[in-house]
N, C-alpha and C positions, 0 to 999 in steps of 0.2 A: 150708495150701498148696492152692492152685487145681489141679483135676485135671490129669491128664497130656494136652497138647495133642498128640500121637501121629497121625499121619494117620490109622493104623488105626483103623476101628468098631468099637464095645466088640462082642464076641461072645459067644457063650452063657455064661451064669456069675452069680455072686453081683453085687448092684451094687454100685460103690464107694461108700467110706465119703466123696466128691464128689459122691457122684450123690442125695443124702436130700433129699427132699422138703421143702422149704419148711411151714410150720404151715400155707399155706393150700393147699397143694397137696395136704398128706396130710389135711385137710378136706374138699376135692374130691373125693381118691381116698374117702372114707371112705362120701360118698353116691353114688359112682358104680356102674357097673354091676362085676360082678364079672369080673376079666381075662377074656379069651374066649381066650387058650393058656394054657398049663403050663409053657411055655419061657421060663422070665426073661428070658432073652438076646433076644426076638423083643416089636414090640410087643405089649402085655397089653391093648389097648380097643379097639373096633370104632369105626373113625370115623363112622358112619352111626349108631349108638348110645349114643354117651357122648363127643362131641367135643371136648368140653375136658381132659378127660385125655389122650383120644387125642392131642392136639395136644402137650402136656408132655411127655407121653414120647415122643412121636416126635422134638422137636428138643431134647431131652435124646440119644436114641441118634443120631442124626444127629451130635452135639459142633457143636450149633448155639450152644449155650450151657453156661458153666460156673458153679459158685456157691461164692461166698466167703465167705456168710451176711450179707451185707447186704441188708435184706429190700427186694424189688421193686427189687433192682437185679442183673440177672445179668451175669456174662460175655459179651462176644461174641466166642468162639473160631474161629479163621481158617475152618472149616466156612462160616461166615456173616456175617465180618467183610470177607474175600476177597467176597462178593456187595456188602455198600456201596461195599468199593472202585472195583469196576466201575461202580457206576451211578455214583460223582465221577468216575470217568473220564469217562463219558459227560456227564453234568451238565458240567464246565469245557470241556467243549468246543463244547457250545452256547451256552455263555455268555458267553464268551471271545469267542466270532462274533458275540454281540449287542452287544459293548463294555462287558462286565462284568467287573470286577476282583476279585479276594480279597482280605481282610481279615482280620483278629483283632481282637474285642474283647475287655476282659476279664468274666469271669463274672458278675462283682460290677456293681449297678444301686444307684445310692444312694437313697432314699427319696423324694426330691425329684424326679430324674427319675423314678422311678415312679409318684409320682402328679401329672406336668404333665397326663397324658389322661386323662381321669374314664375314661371307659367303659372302657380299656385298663387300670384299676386295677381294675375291678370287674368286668370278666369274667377275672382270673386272681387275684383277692385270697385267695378261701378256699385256693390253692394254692402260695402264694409262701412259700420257706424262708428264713429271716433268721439272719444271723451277728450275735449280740448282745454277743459276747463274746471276746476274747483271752485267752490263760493269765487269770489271774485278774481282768482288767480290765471291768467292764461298759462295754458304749458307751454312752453320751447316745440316749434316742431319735431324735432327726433324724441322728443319725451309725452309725445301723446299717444292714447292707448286704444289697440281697436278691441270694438266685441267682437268677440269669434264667431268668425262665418263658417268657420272649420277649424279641426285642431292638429292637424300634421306640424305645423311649425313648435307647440306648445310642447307635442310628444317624443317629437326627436328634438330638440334642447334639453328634455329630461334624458334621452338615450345617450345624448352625448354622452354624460358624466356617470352614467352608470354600467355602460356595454365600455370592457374592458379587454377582455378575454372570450375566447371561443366557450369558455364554460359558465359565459352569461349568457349564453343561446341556448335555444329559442328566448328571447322575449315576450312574453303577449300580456298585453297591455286592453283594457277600456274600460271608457267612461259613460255613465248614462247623466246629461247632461242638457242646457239650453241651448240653442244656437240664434245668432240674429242675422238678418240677412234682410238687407233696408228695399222690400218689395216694394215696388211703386206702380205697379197696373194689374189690374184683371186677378183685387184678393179673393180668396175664396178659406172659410174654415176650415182645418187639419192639412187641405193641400197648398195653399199658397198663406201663407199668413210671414208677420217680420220675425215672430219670434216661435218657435218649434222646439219640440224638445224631440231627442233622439240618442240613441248605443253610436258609439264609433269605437272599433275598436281597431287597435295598434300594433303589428308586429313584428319584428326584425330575427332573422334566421344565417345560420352560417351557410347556406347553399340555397340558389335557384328555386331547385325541386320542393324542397321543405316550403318556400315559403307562398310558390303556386297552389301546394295541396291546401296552405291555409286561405287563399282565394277562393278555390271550388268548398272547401267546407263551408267556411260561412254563406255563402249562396246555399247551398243546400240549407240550411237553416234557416235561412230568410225565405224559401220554397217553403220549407215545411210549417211556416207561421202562416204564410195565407192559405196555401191549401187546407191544414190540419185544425187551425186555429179561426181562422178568421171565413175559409170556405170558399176564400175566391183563386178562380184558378189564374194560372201565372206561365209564361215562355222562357224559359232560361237562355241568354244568351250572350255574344260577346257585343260590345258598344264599336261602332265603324273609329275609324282614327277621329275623326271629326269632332263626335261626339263622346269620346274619353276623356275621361277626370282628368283638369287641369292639374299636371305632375306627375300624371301614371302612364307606365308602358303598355296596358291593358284594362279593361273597364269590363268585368262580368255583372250581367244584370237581369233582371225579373222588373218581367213588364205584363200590366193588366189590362183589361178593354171595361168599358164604357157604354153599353148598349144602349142607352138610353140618347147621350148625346155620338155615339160611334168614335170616340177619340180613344185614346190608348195613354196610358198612366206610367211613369218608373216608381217600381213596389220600394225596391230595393239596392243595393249596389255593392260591389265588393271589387278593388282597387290592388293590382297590381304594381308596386312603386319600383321596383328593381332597385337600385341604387342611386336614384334619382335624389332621392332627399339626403341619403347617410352620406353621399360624398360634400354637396354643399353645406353640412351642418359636422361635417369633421368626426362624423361614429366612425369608430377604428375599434376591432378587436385584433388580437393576435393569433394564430390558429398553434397548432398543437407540435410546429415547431420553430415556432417566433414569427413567422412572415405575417406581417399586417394587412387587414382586407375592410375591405367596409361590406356591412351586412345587407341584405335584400329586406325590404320592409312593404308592410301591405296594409292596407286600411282598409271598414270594411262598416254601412251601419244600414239604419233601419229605422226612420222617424211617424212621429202620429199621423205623417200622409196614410198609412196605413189603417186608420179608424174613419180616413172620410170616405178614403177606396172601399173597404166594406161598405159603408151606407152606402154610397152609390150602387153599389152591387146588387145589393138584395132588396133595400127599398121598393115599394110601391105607394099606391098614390092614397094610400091610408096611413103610411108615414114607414117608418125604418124597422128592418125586420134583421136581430143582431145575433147570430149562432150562439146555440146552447153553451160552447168549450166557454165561450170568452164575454159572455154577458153579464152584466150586473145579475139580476135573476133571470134565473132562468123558467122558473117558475111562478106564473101569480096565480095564489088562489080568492077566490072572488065566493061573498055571498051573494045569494040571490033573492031577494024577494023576503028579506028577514032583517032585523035589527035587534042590537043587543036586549035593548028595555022587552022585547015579546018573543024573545026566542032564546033565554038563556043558556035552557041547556043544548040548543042543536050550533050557539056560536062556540060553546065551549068543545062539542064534537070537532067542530073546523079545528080550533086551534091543535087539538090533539092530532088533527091530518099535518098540520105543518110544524108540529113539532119532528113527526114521526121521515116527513123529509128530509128534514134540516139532519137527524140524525142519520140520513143513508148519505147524507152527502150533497144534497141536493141546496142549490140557492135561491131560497124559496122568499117570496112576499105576500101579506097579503091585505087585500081591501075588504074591509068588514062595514063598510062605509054602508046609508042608507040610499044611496044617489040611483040612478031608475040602473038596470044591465043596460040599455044602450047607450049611457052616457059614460058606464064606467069603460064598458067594449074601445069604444073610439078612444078616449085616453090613455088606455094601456095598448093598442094597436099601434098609438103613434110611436108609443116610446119602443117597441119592439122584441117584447119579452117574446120570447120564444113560445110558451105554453101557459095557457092558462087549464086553471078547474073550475068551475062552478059548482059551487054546489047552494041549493035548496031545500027546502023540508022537504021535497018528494023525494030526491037523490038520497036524501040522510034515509027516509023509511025505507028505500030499496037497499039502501046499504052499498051507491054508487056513485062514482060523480061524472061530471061530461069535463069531456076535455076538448079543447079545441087549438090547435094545432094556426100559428105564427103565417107559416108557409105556404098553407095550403087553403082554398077559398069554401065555402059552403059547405054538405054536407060530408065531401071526401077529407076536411078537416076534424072531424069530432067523432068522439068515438065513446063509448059508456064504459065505465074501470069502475071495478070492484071495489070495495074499500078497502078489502083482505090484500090484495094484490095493488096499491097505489103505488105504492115506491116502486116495485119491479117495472110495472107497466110502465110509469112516468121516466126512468132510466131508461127504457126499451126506443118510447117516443121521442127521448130527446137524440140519443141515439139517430134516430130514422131520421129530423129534423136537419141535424146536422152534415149527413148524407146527401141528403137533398138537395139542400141549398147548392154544396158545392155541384151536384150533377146538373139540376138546372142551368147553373151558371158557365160549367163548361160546355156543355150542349150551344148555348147562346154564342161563348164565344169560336168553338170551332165553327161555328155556320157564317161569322163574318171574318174569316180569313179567308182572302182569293189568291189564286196564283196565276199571275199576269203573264205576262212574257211581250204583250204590243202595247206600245204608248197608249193606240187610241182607247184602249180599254180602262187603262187605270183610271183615270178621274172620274168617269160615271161609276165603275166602282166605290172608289172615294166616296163618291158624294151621295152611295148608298148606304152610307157609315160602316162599309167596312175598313179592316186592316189589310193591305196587301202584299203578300211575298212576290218578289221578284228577281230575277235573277239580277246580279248589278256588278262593275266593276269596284266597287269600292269605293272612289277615290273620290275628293272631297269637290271638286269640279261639277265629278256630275251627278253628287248628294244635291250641291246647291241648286243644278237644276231642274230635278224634280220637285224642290221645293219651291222654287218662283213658279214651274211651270202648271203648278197643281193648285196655286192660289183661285179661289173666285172674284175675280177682278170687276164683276160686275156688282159686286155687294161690298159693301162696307158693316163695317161696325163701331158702337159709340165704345170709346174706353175710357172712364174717369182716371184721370192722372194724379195723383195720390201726392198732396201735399198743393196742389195747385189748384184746382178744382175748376180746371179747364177741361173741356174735352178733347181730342182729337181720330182723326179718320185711319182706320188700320184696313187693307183689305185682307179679305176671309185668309185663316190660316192654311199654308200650304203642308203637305206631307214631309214630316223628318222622318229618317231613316230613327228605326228604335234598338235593331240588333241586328245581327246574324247568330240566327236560331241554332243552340247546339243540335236540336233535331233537322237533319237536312233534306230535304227530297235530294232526290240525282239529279246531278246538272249535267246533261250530254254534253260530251265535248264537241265547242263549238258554238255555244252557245249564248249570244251577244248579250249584250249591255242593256237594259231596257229603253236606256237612253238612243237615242234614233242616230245621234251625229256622234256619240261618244268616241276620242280620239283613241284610248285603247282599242274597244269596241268587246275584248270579249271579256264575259261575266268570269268571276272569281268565287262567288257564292251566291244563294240565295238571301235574300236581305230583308228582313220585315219592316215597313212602310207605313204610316198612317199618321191621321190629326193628332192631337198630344197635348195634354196641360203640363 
């Protein structure tokens, strides 16, 4: 049985016999650093020193996630399933304004559609899981069915038979939906797991231009959910040929940082296909005087990588701190120093504060529980509500309560609120919370981006966890070698190999190219490759650079 989905945060104590580590998690733990408390019930790793654990068990106490023993597949318990919902809130309603419909496909991809697009077979083949089998029935090779790793081949075999004519255009098409993708090293919850859920959404256009603008739209909207929604800021940019989506002529993308371990994240993506897919899958419309054309089509999503990139973001080493727009509550209100049985009528005052939230809007929780304030503190700390109240019998006689603010540490945290004025204040606060986090968090990340321009700079850079722009030829030659040449070859690391439960030796990861930034500094003309022997030799753009999951 999956643990108990209880609102309440686990508090000090023994961990449940739900909460055991994964084989590769108590592998992590095993090289990690050694807890920095004593207190079970609080997190055990410093995020600034051992981030990957830090991160497990922070949205483990948070009931971010639960586990059933299906390996690299966890629960997403309403903690953090309540966060996807909102950003589909937010998602269909943009979409919906641009004349986009929802769908269902089903899971299953037959063999034949999956390999009508070469490149769309071969950049997800080493990852595609196959059903070969019924009770005891083997299928025929060509009649076994993959789970989708993606759904471009699912969506234009629907296109085919219903794009007829230029006045089926625009199409737009998506689906919110599971994908599987048979990961087998280095899992991690929301960002690397086999099975994710994610929007793709589909489009096909009688011209070019129409179906570009619907590229740069959805980017903007995948912008505006971690900026507005989620408060982590993000680089909009285009993907080097390299690293563009298998099938697409173009690859626009939002990419985030990592301060903690200094690696850099893709948020988001939004796929350029031209006619790459509508001519191998036979879409023909007719335009508006018979001549037949095949449409331009674009794909475009946004998966729960997105709820582990927040925690990483904002966390600290008292557990996950989750923006007011998109949190479960956003407010706990908390007694203090009172219990029902001796304090009737001042519990029944509280409830009347959180009824009076709930009606401005507000998503409110609260603990009426008799357990000491610092046992309650650290459990709602970890799970990351944005705001709490406290209130006690002396806050009820003054007719105030203390708030104490997610974000912010000690006394520049808390602040005394009327009780006349709770709702306004507590929308003003969450407000401000929400503000902040994002401005912290870009602050952080503009201070690790460098702009290189000599070899010998970049790696000590690197290896100060920054991101670095450089100026760069492009071309996939000498991508590859700033990647080999940026590895630390003197360090290794262990990887559990997932289904084998061998280890083996990787050396330290080197820098991928992650974009070329729509925002560009000047590149003087003249201005070389970063690469020291590169055969072109001179630079084409600046080009963002860094470690990456």
């Amino acid at each position: 049985m999956a643990d108990n989905d209880s609102t309440k945060p686990k508090k000090e104590g023994k961990a449940s016999k739900g909460d055991k580590s994964s084989k590769a998690e108590q592998h992590a733990q095993k090289k990690g650093a050694k807890p920095s408390k004593p207190n079970a019930g609080e997190i055990q790793y410093k995020k600034a020193e051992d981030f990957t654990n830090w991160y497990r068990d922070a949205i483990r106490k948070a009931n971010f996630i639960g586990d059933i023993k299906i390996q690299y597949c966890p629960v997403l318990r309403p903690a953090s399933y309540s966060i996807w919902e909102r950003i589909q809130d937010f998602v269909n309603k943009e979409i919906k304004a641009m004349g986009v419909e929802n769908y269902y496909f089903p899971l299953f991809l037959t063999r034949k559609m999956l390999e009508t697009e070469e490149d769309n077979l071969e950049g997800f083949q080493s990852e595609v899981a196959w059903v070969t089998r019924f009770g005891d029935v083997e299928f025929p090779k060509d009649k076994e069915l993959a789970l989708r790793p993606t759904s471009e081949t699912a969506f234009y075999t629907l296109f085919k038979d219903v794009i007829t004519s230029y006045r089926d255009l625009p199409l737009k098409t998506n689906q919110w939906a599971n994908v599987v993708r048979w990961e087998t090293t280095n899992p991690m919850p929301f960002t690397r797991t086999r099975e994710f859920l994610w929007q793709e959404g589909h489009t096909a256009h009688a011209t070019e231009a129409e179906a570009q603008i619907q590229v740069t739209d959805s980017l903007e909207m995948y912008h505006a959910i971690y900026e507005k929604l989620l408060a982590v800021p993000v680089i909009k940019g285009q993907k080097t040929k390299k690293e563009t989506f298998p099938g697409a002529v173009y690859t626009k993308t939002i990419e985030a940082y990592l301060p903690s371990s200094g690696r850099a994240i893709q948020a988001a993506t939004s796929h350029y296909l031209s006619q790459k897919f509508s001519i191998p899958f036979d879409i023909v419309a007719d335009d508006d005087v018979g001549t037949k054309f095949h449409p331009y089509t674009t794909s475009w999503g946004i998966t729960t990588r997105s709820i582990g990139v927040m925690a990483m973001v904002h966390g600290d080493d008292k557990g996950l701190i989750v923006p007011p727009v998109v949190s479960r509550f956003q407010v706990l209100v908390a007694s203090v120093g009172m219990s029902s049985r001796d304090h009737p009528e001042e519990m029944k005052k509280i409830e009347e504060i959180v009824i009076r939230l709930q009606k401005h809007g507000i998503r409110v929780h609260k603990d009426l529980g008799v357990d000491t304030a610092r046992a309650k503190w650290i459990a709602w700390e970890m799970s990351g509500v944005p705001l709490r109240l406290e209130i006690g019998v002396k806050e009820l006689d003054k007719g105030t309560v203390t708030s104490k603010r997610r974000d912010l540490d000690g006394p520049n945290g808390k602040q005394e609120i009327l009780l006349s004025e709770v709702e306004t204040a507590v929308e003003r606060i969450l407000q401000e919370i929400q503000v902040n986090l994002l401005a912290v968090a870009r602050v952080e990340f503009d201070n690790h981006i460098k702009e290189i321009v000599d070899w010998n700079d970049f790696v000590p850079a690197l290896d100060a966890k920054n991101l670095i722009l450089t100026p760069h030829c492009l071309e996939e030659e000498c991508e590859e070698w700033v990647k080999s040449n940026s590895r630390k070859k003197d360090e290794v690391k262990q990887i559990e190999v997932a289904g084998v439960g061998d280890h083996v030796k990787e050396a330290s990861m080197g820098a991928k190219s992650l974009c070329v930034p729509d925002d560009q500094p000047v590149l003087k003309e003249g201005t070389k490759c970063l690469r020291p022997d590169c055969k072109s030799e001179k630079a084409k753009a600046w080009c963002l650079f860094g470690r990456c999951y």
